[in-house]
Every structure is written in structure tokens, then in C-alpha cells.
LUMTORVO-111188 format. One record per residue: chain; y, x, z of N, C-alpha, C in turn. Coordinates in pm, whole numbers, plus 50000, padded with zeros to 5 digits. Layout:
# residues N
('A' (Y X Z) (Y X Z) (Y X Z))
...
END
This chain:
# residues 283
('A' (83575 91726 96514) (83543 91812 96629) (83548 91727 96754))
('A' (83424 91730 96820) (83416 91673 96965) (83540 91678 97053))
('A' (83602 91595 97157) (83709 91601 97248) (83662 91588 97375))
('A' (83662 91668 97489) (83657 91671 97596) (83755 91703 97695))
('A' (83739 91573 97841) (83812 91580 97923) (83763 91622 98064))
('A' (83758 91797 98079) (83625 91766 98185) (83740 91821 98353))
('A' (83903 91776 98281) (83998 91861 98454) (83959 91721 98578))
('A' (83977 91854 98665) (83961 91747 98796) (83837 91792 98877))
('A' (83751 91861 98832) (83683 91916 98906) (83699 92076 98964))
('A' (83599 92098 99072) (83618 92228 99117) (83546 92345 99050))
('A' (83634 92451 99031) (83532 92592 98979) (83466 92647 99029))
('A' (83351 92691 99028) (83244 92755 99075) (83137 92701 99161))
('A' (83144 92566 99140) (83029 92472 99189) (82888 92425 99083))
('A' (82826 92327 99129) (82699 92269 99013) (82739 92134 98979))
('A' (82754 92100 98863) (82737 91975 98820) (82587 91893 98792))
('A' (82576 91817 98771) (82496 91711 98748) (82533 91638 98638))
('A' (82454 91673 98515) (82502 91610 98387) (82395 91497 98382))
('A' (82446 91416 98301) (82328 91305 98313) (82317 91304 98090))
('A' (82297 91310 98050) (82282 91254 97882) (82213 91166 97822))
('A' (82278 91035 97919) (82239 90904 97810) (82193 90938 97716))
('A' (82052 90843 97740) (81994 90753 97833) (81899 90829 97883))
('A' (81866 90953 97852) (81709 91077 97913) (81730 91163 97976))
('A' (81877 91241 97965) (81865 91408 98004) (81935 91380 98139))
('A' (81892 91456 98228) (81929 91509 98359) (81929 91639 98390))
('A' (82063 91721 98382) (82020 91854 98376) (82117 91917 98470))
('A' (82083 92028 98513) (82218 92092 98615) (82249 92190 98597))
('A' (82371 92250 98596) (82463 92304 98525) (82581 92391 98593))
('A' (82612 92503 98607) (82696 92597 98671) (82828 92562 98616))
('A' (82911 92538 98674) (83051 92498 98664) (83085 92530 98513))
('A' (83125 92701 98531) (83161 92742 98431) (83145 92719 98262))
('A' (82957 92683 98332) (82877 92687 98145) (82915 92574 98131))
('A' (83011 92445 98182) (82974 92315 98185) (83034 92266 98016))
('A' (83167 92351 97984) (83219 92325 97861) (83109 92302 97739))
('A' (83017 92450 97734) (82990 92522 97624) (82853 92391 97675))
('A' (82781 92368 97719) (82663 92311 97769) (82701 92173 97672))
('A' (82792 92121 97708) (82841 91965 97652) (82871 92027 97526))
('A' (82917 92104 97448) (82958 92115 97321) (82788 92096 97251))
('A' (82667 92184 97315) (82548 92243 97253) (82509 92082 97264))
('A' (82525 91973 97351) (82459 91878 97370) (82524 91781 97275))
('A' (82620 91795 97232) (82689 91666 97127) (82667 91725 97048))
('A' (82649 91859 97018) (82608 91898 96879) (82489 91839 96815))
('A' (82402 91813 96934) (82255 91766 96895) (82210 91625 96883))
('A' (82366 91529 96921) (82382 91404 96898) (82415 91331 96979))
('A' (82377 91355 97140) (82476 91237 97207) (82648 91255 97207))
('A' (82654 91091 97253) (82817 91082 97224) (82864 91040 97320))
('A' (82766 90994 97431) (82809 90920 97561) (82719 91043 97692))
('A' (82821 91050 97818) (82704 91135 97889) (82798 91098 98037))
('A' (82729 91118 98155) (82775 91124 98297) (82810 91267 98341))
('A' (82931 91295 98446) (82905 91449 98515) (82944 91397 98661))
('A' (82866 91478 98739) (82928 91478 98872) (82865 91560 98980))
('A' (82872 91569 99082) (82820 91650 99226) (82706 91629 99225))
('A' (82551 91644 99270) (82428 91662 99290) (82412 91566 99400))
('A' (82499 91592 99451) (82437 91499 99569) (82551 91372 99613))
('A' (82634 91325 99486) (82711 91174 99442) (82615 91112 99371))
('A' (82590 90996 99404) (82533 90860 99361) (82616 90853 99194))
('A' (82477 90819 99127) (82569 90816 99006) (82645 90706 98995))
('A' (82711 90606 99037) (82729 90485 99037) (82872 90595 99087))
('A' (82913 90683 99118) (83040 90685 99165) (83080 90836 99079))
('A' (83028 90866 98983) (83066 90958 98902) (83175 90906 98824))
('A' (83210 91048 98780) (83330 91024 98664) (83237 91018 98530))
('A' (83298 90921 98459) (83218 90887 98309) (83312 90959 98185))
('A' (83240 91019 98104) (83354 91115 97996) (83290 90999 97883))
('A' (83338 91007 97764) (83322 91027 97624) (83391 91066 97534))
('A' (83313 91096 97454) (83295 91171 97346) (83366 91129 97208))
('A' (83482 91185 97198) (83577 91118 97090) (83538 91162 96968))
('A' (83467 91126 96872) (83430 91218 96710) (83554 91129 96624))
('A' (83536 91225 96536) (83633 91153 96409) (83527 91112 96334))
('A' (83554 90957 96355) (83481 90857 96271) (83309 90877 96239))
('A' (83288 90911 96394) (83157 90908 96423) (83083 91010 96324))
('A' (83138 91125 96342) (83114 91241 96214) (82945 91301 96255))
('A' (82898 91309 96149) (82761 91346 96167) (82788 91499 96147))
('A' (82711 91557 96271) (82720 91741 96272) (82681 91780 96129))
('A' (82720 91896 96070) (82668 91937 95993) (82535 92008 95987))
('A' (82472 92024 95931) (82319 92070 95967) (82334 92198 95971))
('A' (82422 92270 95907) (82440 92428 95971) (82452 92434 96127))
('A' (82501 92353 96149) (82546 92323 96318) (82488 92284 96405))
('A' (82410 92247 96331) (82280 92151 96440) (82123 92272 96457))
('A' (82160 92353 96376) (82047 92384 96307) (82068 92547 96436))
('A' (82173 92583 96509) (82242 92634 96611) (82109 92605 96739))
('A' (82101 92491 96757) (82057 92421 96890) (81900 92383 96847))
('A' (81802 92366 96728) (81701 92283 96709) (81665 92311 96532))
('A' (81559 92280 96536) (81496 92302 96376) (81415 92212 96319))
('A' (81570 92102 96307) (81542 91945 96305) (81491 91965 96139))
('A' (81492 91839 96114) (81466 91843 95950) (81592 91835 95880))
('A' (81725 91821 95903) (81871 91826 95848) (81860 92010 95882))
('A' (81806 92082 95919) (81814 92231 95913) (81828 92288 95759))
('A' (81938 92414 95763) (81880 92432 95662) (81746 92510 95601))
('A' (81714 92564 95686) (81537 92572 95647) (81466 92448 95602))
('A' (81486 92380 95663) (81421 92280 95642) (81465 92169 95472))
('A' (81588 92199 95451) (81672 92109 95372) (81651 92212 95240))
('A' (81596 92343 95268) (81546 92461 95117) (81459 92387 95083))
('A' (81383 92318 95117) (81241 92296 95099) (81233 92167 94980))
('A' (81356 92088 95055) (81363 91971 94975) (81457 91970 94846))
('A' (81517 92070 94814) (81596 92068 94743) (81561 92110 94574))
('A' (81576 92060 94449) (81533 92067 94339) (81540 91932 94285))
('A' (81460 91924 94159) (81464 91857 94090) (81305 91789 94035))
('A' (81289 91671 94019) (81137 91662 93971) (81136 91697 93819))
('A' (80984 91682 93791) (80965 91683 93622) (81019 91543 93542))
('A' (81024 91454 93593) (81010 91330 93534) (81215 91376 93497))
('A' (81283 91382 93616) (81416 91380 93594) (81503 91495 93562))
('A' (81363 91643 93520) (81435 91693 93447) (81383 91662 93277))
('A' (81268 91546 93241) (81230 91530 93112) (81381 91448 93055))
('A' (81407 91352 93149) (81466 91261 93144) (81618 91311 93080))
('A' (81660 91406 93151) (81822 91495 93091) (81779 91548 92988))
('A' (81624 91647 92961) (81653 91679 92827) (81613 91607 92690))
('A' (81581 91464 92762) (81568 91372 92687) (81711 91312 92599))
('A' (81778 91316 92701) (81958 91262 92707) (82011 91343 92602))
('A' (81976 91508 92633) (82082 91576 92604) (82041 91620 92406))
('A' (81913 91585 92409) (81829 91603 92235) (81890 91472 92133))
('A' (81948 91387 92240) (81922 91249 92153) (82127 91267 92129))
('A' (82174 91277 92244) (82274 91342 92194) (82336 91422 92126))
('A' (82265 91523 92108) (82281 91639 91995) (82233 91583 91849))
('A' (82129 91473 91865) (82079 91484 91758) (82190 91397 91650))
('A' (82261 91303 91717) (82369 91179 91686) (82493 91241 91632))
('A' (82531 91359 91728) (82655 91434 91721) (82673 91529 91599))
('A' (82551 91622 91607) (82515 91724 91502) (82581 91682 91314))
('A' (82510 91609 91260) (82611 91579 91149) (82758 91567 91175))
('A' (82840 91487 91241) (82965 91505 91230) (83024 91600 91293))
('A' (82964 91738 91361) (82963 91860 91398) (83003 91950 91273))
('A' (82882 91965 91218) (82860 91986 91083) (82989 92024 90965))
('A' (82993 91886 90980) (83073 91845 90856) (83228 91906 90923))
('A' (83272 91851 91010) (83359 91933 91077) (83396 92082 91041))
('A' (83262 92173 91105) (83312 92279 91072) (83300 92324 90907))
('A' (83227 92238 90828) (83242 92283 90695) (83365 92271 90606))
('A' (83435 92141 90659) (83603 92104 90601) (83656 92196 90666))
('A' (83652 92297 90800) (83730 92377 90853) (83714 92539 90759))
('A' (83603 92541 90715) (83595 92628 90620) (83668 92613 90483))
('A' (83645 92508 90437) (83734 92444 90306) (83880 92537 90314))
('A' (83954 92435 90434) (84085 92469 90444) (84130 92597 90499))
('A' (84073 92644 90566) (84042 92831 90607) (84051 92919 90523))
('A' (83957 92871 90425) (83955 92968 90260) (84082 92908 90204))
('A' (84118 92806 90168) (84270 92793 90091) (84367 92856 90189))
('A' (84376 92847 90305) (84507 92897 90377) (84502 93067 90364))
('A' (84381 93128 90354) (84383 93284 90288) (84418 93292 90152))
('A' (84406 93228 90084) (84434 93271 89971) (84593 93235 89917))
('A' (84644 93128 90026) (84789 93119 90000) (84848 93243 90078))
('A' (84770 93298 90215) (84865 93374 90245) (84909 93502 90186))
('A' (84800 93538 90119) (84783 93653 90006) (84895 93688 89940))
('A' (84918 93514 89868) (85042 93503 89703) (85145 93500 89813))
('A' (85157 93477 89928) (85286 93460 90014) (85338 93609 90026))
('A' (85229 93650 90073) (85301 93799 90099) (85333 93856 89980))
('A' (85233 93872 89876) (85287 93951 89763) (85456 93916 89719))
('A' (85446 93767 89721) (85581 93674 89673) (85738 93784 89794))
('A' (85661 93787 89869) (85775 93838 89994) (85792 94006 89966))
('A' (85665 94054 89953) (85700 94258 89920) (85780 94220 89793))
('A' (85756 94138 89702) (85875 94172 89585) (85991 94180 89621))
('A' (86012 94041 89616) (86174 94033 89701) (86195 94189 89816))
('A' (86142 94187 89883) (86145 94320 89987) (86186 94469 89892))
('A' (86098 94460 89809) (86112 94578 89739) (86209 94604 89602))
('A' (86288 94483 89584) (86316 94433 89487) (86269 94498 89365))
('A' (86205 94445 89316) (86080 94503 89193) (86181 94494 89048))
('A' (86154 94556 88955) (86257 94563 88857) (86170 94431 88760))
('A' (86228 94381 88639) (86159 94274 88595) (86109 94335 88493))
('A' (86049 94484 88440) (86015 94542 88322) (85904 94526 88354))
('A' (85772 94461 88254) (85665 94435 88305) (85573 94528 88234))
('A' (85456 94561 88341) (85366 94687 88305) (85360 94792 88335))
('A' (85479 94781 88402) (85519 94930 88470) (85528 94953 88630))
('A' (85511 95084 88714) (85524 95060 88842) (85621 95070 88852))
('A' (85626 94934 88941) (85798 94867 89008) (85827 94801 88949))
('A' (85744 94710 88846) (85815 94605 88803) (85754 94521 88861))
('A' (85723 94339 88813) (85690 94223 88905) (85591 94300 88944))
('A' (85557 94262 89079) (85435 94280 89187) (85329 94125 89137))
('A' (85224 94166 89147) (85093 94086 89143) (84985 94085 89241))
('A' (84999 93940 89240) (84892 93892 89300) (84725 93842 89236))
('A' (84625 93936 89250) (84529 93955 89117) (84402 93891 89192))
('A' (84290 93847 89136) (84170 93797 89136) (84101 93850 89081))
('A' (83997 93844 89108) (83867 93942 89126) (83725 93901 89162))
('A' (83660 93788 89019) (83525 93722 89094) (83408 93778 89041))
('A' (83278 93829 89127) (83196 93897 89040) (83054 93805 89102))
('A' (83023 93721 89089) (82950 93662 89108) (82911 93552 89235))
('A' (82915 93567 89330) (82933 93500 89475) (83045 93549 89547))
('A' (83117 93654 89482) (83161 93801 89550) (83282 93742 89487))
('A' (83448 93710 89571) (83540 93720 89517) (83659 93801 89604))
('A' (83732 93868 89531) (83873 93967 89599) (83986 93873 89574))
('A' (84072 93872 89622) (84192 93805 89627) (84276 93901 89684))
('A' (84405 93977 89632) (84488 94087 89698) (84590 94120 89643))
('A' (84668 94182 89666) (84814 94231 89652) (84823 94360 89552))
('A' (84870 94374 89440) (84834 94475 89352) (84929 94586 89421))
('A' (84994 94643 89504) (85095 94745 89550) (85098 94836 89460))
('A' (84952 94892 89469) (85024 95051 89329) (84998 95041 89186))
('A' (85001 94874 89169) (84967 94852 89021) (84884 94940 88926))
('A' (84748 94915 88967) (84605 94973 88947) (84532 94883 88878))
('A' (84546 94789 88915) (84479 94648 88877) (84332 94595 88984))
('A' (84297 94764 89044) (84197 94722 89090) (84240 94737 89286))
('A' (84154 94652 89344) (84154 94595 89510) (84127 94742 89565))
('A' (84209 94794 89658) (84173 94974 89766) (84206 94868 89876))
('A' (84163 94966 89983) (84133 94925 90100) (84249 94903 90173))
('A' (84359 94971 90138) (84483 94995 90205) (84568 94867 90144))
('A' (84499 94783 90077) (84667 94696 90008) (84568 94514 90125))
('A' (84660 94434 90098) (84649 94292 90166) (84534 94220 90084))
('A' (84462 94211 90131) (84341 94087 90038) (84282 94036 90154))
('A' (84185 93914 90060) (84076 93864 90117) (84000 93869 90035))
('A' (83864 93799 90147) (83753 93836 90057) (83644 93676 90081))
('A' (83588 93655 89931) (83528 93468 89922) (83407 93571 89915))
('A' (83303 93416 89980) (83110 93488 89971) (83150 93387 89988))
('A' (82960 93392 89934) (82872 93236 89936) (82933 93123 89929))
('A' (82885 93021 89980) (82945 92879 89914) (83076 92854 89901))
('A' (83203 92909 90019) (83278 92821 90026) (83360 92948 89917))
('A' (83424 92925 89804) (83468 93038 89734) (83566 92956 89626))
('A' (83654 93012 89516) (83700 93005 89452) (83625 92931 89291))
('A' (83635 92803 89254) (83555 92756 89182) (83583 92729 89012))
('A' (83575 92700 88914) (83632 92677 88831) (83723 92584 88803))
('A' (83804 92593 88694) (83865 92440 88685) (83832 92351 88674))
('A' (83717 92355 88580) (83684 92195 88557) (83595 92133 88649))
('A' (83557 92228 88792) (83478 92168 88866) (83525 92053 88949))
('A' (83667 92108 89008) (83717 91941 89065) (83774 91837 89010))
('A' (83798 91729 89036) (83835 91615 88959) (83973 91622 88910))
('A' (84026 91567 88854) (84146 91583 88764) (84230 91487 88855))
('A' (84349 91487 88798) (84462 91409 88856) (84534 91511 88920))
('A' (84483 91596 88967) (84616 91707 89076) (84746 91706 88947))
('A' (84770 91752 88833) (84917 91767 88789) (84955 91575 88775))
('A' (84936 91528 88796) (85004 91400 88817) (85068 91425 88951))
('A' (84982 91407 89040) (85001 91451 89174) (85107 91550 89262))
('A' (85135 91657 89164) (85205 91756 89204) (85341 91707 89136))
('A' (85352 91629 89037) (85471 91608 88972) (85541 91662 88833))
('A' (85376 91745 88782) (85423 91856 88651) (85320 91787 88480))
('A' (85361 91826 88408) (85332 91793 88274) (85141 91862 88295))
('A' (85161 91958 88285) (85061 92070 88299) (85021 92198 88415))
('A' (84908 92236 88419) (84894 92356 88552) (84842 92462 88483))
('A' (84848 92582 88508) (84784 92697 88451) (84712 92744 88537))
('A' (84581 92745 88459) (84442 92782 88606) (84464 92946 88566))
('A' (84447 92991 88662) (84448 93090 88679) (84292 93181 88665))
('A' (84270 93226 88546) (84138 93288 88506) (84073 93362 88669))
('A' (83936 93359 88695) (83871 93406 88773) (83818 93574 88809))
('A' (83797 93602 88691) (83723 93731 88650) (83861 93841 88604))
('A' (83938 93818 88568) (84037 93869 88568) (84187 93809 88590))
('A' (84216 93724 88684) (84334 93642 88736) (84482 93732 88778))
('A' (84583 93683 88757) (84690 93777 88773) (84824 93688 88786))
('A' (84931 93661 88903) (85003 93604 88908) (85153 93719 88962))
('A' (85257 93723 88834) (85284 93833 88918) (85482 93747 88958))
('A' (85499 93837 89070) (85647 93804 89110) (85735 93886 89060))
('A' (85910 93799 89078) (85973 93916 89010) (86055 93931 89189))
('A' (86193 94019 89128) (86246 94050 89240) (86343 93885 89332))
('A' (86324 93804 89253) (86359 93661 89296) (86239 93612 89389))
('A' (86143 93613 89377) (86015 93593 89432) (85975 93506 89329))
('A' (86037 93460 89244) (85993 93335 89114) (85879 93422 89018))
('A' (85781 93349 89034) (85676 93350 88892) (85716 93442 88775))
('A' (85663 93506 88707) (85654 93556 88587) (85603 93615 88481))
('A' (85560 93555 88389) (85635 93409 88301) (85636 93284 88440))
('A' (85723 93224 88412) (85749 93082 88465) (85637 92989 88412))
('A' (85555 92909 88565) (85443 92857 88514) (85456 92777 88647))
('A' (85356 92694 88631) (85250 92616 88774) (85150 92635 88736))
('A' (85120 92735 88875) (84956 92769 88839) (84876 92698 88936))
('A' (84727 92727 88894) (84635 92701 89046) (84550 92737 89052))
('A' (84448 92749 89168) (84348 92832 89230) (84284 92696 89274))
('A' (84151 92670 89261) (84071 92573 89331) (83958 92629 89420))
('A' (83977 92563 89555) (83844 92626 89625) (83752 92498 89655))
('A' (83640 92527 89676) (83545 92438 89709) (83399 92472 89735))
('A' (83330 92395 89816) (83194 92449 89870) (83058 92399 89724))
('A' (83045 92544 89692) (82908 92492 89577) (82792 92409 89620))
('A' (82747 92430 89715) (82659 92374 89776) (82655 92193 89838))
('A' (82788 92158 89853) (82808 92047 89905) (82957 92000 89841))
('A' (82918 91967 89738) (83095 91939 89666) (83174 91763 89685))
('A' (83048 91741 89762) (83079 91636 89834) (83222 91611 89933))
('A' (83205 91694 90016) (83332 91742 90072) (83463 91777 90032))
('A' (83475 91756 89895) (83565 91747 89808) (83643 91893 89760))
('A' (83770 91902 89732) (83833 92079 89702) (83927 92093 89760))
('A' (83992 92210 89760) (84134 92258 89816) (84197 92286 89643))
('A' (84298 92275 89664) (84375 92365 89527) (84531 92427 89596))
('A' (84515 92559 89535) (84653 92638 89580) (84753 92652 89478))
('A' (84860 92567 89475) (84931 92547 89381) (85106 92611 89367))
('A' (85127 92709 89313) (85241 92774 89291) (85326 92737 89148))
('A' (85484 92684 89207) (85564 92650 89151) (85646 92738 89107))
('A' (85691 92745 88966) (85798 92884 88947) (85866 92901 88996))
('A' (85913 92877 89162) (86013 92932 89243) (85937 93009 89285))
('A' (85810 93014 89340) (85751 93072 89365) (85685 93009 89535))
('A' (85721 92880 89532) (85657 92806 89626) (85509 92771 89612))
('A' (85436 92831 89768) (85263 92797 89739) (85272 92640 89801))
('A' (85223 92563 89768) (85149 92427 89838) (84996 92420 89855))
('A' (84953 92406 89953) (84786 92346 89932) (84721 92205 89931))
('A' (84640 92159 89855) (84662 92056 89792) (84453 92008 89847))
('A' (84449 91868 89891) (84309 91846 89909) (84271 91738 89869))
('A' (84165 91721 89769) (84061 91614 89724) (83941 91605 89814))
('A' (83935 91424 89829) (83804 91371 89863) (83692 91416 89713))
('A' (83625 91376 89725) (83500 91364 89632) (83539 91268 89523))
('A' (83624 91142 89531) (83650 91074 89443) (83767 91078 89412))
('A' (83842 91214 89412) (83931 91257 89331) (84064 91229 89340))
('A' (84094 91176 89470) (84219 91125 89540) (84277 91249 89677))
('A' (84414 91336 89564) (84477 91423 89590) (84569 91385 89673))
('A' (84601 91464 89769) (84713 91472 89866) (84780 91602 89941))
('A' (84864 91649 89938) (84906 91807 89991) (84931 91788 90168))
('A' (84841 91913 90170) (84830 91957 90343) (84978 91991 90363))
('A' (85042 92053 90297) (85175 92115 90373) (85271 92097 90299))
END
């Protein structure tokens, strides 16, 4: 903001402004402030004031203090004149050409196009492990209403071990909590539900080595079409087994499998293969 020192003169007289190096203008005392503000707005920084009839050689000389020689803003300028920094004038120029908007969506195709596979693949391993972490949470809960409910260990009957049952009918798989020991999935009990590729697969589809891996002699796959793992009031397995559930994408088995693996305590682990058959547990 401009600084002016204009005390020392009298009120209600005429000045004589001079505005290096062109303007000569005369000026009623009063307007003399607002007059010098409209005139540095428009760019000088140096100017003369004095009496009309003093020799300029014996005037008082002001200037014009800016912070760091600050250029008006064109809203401000645009007050006094309808320079080309106006903003009317500055609508006009403002946009973008064709060449430099070909040019970004040139940038932004070639980027997508580089990125896109490991995008991809990304969210397809996020599906992998998405579908195993539902289907552990399933046997988790069932494992937990037993204990909760403490289930009697007479099996076949309601209230004895609680089960956790499977259910695959073609692309179409149920995974859920048997509560009123029906055998079949209602709307009211805990499940999930597998479609299309990423789903519950056979055994012999992923590579072998997981019971080395896990630390056991043998695993019990758990049949598809009619699968059944049930708890007792311990939360332990029963019969006492290591079972497992394998998931994996049909379409791209490249990406390797999940396997959900329950120990007769009744501990779930989830378990993941590359493509070349080298097992390691997520949790």
C-alpha cells in the first residue's frame, strides 16, 4: 500500500500537482489525498505538490514508498482505466490452446496406459484376500456362538456342535452359520456369498505343499457341494481334523490361491500361494 506525506500544508486552498514527467493538474486541497492515491494507482511513484503560483524549483517533493515496488493489482487499476491488465480485458486472454490441451491428454493416456496393469492386478489380489478373510470370518463366528451358547456335544441334534456349512451350486457359493440346524442358508443366520471368478475352488486346483507348510501329516478338504465343519462347546473341531477351504480366481490362476485353514483347536489361519506353489500365512 502506497505511503504518503502530504502535512504542512494549508486546508482549503489549490495545489499544483505536477506527475513526473507529463501531468500537471490542479487540485482542491481536500481531494488532494484521494487524487494521489487514483494517480499511483495508475503507476507513478514519483510526483511534485505545491502553490500555483511557487516556482517549481521551490516545491516540496513527496515520494511514493511501495513495498518492493508492488505492481497494482489489475482489479485496482482497472478502478481508474481499461488498461489491458483489466479484468475485462485479462477474460479474454485467459484459457488454454488446442495444442496444450492435446499435449495433457496426451500425458495423461500414456500414463494410464503404463499404470493400468499393475492397477489391475492390485485390485484382483485384493479380491483374492477379501474372499478368504469372509470366509474365515464366517468359521470365526460360528467357532464363537458355540462357545457362547455352549452347545451340547450330542451330534445331530439341535444344540449340539454348531456348523459351519458350504453350499456350491455352480458359480453360486453360500458360506454360513447353521443356527437352527436345517442344513440349509435363511436369511436371518451369518453367511457370505462367492460369484464368478473369485470363489471357492477345488482341491486339487492349487499346488500342493500347504500341509508341509502348516506343520500337519494331512488336511481334510472340506467337500464343496455339501461341506460341513462343526464346533463343539470348546470351540474345538468335531471330529478333530485340519481342514481347508481354497479360494482362487478361475479366470486368472496365475495370481495364485488363498487357503483357509482350521486347526482342531479351532484356530482359522489364512494361508497364500504364488503360482509356483510357494506357501506362506497372512496372519
Amino acid at each position: 500500500m502506497a505511503i504518503f506525506d502530504i502535512c504542512g500544508f494549508r486546508c482549503g486552498t489549490t495545489r499544483l500537482v505536477t506527475f513526473l514527467p507529463t501531468k500537471n493538474l490542479v487540485f482542491a486541497e481536500p481531494l488532494l489525498g484521494k487524487q494521489l492515491t487514483a494517480m499511483v494507482s495508475r503507476g507513478y511513484i514519483t510526483f511534485e505538490v505545491g502553490l500555483p503560483s511557487a516556482p517549481f524549483s521551490a516545491v516540496t517533493k513527496l515520494n511514493c514508498v511501495s513495498q518492493g515496488a508492488r505492481k497494482t493489482p489489475a482489479g485496482e487499476r482497472a478502478l481508474f482505466t481499461d488498461s489491458k491488465n483489466s479484468p475485462k480485458q485479462k477474460s479474454r486472454m485467459r484459457g488454454f490452446t488446442i495444442l496444450e490441451l492435446v499435449v495433457v491428454v496426451a500425458v495423461i493416456m500414456i500414463v494410464t496406459a503404463i499404470s493400468m496393469p499393475s492397477f489391475l492386478r492390485a485390485v484382483r489380489l485384493y479380491q483374492l484376500n477379501d474372499a478368504a478373510t469372509q470366509v474365515a470370518g464366517v468359521l470365526k463366528f460360528t467357532r464363537y456362538e458355540a462357545i457362547r451358547l455352549n452347545v451340547s456335544s450330542t451330534v445331530g441334534v439341535v444344540g449340539g456342535p454348531l456348523s459351519a456349512r458350504v453350499r456350491q451350486a455352480g458359480t453360486i457359493t453360500n458360506v454360513f452359520t447353521d443356527s437352527n440346524y436345517d442344513t440349509n442358508v435363511q436369511n436371518t443366520e451369518k453367511q457370505i456369498l462367492l460369484s464368478g471368478n473369485v470363489n471357492l475352488v477345488p482341491a486339487g486346483t492349487p499346488p500342493g505343499g500347504l500341509a508341509a507348510a502348516v506343520g500337519v501329516a494331512t488336511l481334510t478338504n472340506v467337500p464343496l457341494a455339501t461341506g460341513a465343519i462343526a464346533f463343539d462347546n470348546r470351540g474345538a473341531i468335531t471330529p478333530a481334523s485340519v481342514s481347508v477351504l481354497y479360494i482362487g480366481n478361475l479366470a486368472l490362476p496365475n495370481l495364485g490361491y488363498r487357503a483357509v485353514v482350521l486347526l482342531p483347536s479351532g484356530s482359522v489361519q489364512i494361508w497364500s500361494a504364488d503360482a509356483s506353489g510357494n506357501w506362506q500365512q497372512l496372519n
